[in-house]
N, C-alpha and C positions, 0 to 999 in steps of 0.2 A: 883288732882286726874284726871287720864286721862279717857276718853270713856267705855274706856273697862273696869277698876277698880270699872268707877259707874252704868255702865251697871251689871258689876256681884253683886257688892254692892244691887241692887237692887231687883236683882233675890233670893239672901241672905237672905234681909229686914222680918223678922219674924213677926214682928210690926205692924198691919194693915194701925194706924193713919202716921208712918213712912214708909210704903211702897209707901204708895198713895203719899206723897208728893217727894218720889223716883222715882217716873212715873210721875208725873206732873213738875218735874224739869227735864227731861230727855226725855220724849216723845212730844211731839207736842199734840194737842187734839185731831186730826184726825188719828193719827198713827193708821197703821195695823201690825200685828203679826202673821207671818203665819208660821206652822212649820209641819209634817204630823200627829201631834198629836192636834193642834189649828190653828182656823184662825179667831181675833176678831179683832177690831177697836175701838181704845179710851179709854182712861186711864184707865176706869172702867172695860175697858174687855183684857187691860191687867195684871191689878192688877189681877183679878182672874186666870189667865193663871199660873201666880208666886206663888197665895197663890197653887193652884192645884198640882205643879210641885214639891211644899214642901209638901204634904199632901202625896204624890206617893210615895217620900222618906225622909222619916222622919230621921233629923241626920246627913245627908249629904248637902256637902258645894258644890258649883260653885266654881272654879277656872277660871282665863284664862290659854288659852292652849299657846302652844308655836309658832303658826302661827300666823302673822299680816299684812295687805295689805290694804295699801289705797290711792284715788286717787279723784281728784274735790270733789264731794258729797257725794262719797262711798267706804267704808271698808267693809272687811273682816275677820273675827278672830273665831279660834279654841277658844272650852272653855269645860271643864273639870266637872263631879260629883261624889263624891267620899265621903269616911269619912277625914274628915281632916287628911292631913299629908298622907293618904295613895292612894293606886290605885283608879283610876276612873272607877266607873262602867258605867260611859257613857261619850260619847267625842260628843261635835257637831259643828257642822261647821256655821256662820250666818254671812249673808252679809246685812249690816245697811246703806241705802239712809239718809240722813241728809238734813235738809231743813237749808234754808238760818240763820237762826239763832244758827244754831248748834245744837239743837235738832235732835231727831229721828223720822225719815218720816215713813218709812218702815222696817221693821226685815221681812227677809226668812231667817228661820232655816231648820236647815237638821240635823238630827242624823246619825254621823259614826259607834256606839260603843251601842246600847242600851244593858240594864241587860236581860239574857235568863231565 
């Protein structure tokens, strides 16, 4: 599974016991997340970013989107929320710093597409 699959995987993760260990396989301990809706740091305060983000829209899945760019320590990729299998009621755009072990150092998200 690549970046992006267990990036959304994550974002997914319904599970609390299974989220956490989805953010702690995938984020570094120091990671921040910044997006214009949060800005927290560390497993703990990203795990509630993702439990929050499913509470907002209950029912709805993350996709990735069809953008992908990456280069030394940093990618960028589109990603998708929708009801499965159909239209996305929001699109956003997030470019991920990765620290030397492959982990993720930094997410700045950006919203193209929110629900009106």
């Amino acid at each position: 599974m690549n970046l992006i699959e267990r990036y959304v995987a994550a974002w997914n993760e319904t599970d609390p016991a299974t989220r956490a260990k989805a953010v702690a396989e995938l984020w570094t301990e120091d990671a921040t997340y910044t997006d214009p809706l949060a800005d927290v740091a560390g497993h703990d305060g990203i795990a509630a970013v993702i439990e929050a983000a499913q509470g907002m829209f209950p029912g709805l899945v993350f996709t990735p989107g069809d953008q992908y760019d990456a280069h030394h320590h940093t990618a960028r990729f589109t990603w998708h929320l929708g009801p499965e299998g159909g239209d996305p009621v929001a699109i956003g755009f997030d470019v991920v710093e990765l620290a030397e072990d492959g982990r993720i150092r930094k997410v700045l998200g950006f919203l193209d597409k929110v629900p009106s």
